[in-house]
N, C-alpha and C positions, 0 to 999 in steps of 0.2 A: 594547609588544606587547599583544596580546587576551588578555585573562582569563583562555582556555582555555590561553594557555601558559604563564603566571605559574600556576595552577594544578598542570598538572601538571609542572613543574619542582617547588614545594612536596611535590605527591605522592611522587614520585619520590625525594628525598630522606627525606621521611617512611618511605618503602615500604625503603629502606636500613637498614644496623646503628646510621643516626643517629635512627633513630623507636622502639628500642627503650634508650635510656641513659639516659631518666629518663620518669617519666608526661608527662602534655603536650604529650611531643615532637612526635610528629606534629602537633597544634594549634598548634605555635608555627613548625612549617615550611611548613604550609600555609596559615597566617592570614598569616604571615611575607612568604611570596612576593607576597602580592595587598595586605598593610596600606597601601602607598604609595596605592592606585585610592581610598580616602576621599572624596580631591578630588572624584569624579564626583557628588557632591550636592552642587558647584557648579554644574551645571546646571538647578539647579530657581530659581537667578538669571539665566537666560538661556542663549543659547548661546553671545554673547560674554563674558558674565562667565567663562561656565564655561571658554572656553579660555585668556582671559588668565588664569586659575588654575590650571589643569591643567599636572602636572608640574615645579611650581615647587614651592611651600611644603613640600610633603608628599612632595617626592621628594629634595629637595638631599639636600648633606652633611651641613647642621647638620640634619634632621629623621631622617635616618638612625642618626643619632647619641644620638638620643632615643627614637624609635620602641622599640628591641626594649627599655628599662625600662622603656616603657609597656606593650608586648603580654606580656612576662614578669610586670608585677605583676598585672596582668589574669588568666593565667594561674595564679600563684600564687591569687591568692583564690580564686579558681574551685576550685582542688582543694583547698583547705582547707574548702570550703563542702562540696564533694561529694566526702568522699571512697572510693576505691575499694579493700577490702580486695584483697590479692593481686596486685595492679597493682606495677611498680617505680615504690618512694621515689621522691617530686617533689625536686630537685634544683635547685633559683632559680641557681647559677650556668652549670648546662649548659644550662637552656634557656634564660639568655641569652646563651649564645653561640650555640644553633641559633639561635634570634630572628634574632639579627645577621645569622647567614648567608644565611639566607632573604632579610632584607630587599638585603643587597646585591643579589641576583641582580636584583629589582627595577630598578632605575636603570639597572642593567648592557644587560638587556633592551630596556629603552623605547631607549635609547640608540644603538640597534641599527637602527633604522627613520628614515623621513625626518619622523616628526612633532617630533623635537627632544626635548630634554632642558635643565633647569637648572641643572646642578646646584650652585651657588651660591647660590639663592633663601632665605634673602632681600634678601641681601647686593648682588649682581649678576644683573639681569634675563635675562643674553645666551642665547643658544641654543647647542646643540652639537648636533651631525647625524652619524650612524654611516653612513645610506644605504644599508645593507650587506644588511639581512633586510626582507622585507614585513611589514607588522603583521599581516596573519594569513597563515599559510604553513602550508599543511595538509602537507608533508613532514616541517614540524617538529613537529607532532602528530602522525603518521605515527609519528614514532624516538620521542617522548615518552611517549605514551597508549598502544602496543599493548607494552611489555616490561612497562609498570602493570599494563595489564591483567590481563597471563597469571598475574601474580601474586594477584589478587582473588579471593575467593569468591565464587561466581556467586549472584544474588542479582536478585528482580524488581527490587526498590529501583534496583540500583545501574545494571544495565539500562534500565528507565526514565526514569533520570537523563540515562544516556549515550542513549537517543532524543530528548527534548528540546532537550541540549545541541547536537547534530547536527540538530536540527529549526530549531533558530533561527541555526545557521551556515548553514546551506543558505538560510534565508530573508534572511538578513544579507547574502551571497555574491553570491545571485539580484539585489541590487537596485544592489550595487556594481561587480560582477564576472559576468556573469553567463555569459560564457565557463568560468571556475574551477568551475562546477559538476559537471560531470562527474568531475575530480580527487577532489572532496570528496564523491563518492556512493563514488568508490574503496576512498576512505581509512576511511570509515564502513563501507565491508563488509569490507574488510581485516580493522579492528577487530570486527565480528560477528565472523568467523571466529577473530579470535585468541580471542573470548569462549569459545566453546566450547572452548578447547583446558583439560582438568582443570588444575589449577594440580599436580598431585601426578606428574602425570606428567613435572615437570619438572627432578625430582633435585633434588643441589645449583643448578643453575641458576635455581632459582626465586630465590634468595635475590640472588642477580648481576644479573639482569638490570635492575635500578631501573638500578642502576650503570651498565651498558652502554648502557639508554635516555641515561644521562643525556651517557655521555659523545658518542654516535651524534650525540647533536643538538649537542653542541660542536666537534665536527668538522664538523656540517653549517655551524654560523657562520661557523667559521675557512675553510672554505671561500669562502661568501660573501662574508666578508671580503676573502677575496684575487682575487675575481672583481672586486671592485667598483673594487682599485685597478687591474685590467687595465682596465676597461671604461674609467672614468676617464680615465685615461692616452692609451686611444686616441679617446675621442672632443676631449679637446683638442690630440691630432695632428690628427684629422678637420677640427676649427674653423681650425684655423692651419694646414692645406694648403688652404681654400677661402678663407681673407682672410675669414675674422667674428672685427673685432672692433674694437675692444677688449672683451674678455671680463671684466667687472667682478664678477658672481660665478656660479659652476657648479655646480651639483647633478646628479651621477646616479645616479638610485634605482633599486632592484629592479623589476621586476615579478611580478605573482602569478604561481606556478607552475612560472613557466622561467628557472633561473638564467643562461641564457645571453641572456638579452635587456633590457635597464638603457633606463630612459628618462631623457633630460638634458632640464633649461630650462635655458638659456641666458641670462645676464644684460648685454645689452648698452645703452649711457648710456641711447639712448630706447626700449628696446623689449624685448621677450623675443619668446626665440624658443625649439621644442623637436623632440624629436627620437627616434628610439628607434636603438640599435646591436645590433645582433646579433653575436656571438663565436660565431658553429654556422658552419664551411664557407664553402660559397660564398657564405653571406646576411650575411656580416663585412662589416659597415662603419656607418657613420652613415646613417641617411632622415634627413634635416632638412626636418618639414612646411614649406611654402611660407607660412603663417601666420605673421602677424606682430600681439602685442598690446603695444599703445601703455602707455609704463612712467606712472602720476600722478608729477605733481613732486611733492617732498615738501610744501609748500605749501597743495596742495591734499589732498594725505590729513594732515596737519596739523585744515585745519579741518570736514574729515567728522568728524575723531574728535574735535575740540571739540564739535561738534551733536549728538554721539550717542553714546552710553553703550557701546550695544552695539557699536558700530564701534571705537570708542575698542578693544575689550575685543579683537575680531578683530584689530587692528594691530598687538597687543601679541603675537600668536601668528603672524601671517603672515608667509610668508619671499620670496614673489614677490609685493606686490599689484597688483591694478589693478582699476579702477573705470570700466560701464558704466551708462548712465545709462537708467530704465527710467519708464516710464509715471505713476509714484506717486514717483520720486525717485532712489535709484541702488543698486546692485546694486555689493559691494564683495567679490572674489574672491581666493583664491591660485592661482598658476599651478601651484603642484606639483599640484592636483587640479581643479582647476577650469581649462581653457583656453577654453569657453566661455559664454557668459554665462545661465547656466539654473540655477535653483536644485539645492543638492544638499551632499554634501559639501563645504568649501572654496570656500562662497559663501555671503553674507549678504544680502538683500534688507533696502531703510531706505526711510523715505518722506525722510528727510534731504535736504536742497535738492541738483540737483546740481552746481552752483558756489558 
């Protein structure tokens, strides 16, 4: 998932009876939720280094498993260096078990979308796929950020924060998505709105509502989840009443905003193919674009990824590839985001030979 929900998940649980059991706490749920993202200064190696690294070393089990004695000793020093009269006793073995918590939710999350997960690294390279939630899903910022909120102290700072934060979703959104921007102008004035509301005015509810954020957005998963195995299910009815196949492997992922609409690629011996299903009414059923892109034998993305480091590095992350051959060399894609052949997310351009 994106930042902002590893984030306020950490928040959220900080903002709970769990950020007030020892000093720290909030530091260790917050740093907790985002400690696995490390990896992302694997990309000042590239951007295929950085995907064949991303999500692997620094997300498994065994790094999980070490993480929260690292962020916990960390933490320890830190409030032995500073410390705060009047604050509650620092407690090393509660905040390593917030540590832990936190970091779980991590892996739990990424896990959740179609860019895969390792979690076996360093042991076993393979992928796992949840396909279930979009990497950013401004609904689940929605239930997340606005029960946080109401609990804040209103403050320029924090204000501030949350305009940038929303200034570079919106610029992020604009270049991916840029249908979803209207959703995401929604959900940032929703959230103005919750700003204003006094946190005092909220009774005992102030103190509940992290809770309720947190659980709102696990039932919005669990939902997901169970959209994805209807969608699923009926687009490989869909495949096997029109005769495609053999169906050698199938992904259907979310799409931004609308949980009722799953896009599938399709993995058939030479070719993929894709398609989007709608579960709303009378728009139920499979489109299968008329588009067909030609699968590489292994052979030959074999020896792209001999020639080239960076390719090498995308191979090692991709789950559909295919490779079109461009004016300086070739152009090496995945079909979960990239189905045509134009720089962008989910495409690499190499001057590497194309045979």
């Amino acid at each position: 998932m994106d930042p902002l929900t590893h984030t306020l998940v950490g928040a959220n649980l900080a903002a709970s009876r769990l950020g007030t059991t020892t000093r720290c706490a909030a530091a260790a749920l917050v740093l907790g939720a985002n400690l696995p993202d490390v990896d992302v200064a694997a990309y000042f190696a590239g951007p295929g280094a950085a995907l064949a690294f991303r999500r692997g070393w620094t997300h498994g089990l065994p790094a999980l498993a070490i993480w929260p004695f690292v962020l916990t000793g960390l933490l320890v020093l830190w409030g032995r260096w500073r410390p705060r009269p009047g604050t509650p006793p620092l407690r090393s073995g509660r905040l390593l078990g917030l540590a832990g918590l936190a970091l779980l939710t991590h892996p739990a999350l990424d896990w959740l979308n179609n860019y895969g997960m390792r979690w076996l690294m360093p042991f076993d390279g393979g992928w796992t796929y949840g396909d279930s939630v979009f990497i950013m899903d401004p609904w689940l910022w929605l239930l997340l950020a606005g029960p946080w909120l109401l609990t804040r102290r209103r403050g320029r700072a924090l204000l501030l924060a949350w305009t940038i934060v929303f200034a570079l979703i919106g610029w992020l959104v604009g270049h991916r998505a840029p249908g979803s921007l209207p959703v995401v102008a929604v959900v940032a004035l929703t959230l103005l709105v919750a700003w204003w509301i006094h946190p005092e005015t909220l009774g005992a509810w102030k103190d509940r509502l992290p809770v309720l954020g947190l659980a709102a957005g696990a039932l919005w998963i669990l939902g997901l989840i169970g959209l994805h195995a209807v969608a699923e299910s009926r687009v490989r009815d869909a495949l096997e009443a029109a005769d495609i196949g053999p169906v050698e492997r199938l992904m259907v992922g979310p799409s931004p905003l609308d949980p009722g609409t799953w896009e599938a690629v399709v993995e058939l011996p030479e070719e993929y193919r894709w398609g989007r299903l709608s579960l709303w009414g009378g728009d139920a059923g499979l489109d299968l674009d008329s588009s067909r892109i030609a699968r590489p034998s292994a052979g030959r993305l074999h020896a792209l990824a001999a020639s080239n480091d960076e390719v090498r590095g995308f191979l090692v992350w991709a789950r559909f590839p295919w490779v079109r051959e461009t004016a300086d060399g070739v152009m090496v894609l995945d079909a979960r985001y990239a189905r045509t052949p134009r720089a962008g997310f989910g495409a690499l351009a190499t001057d590497a030979a194309a045979e």
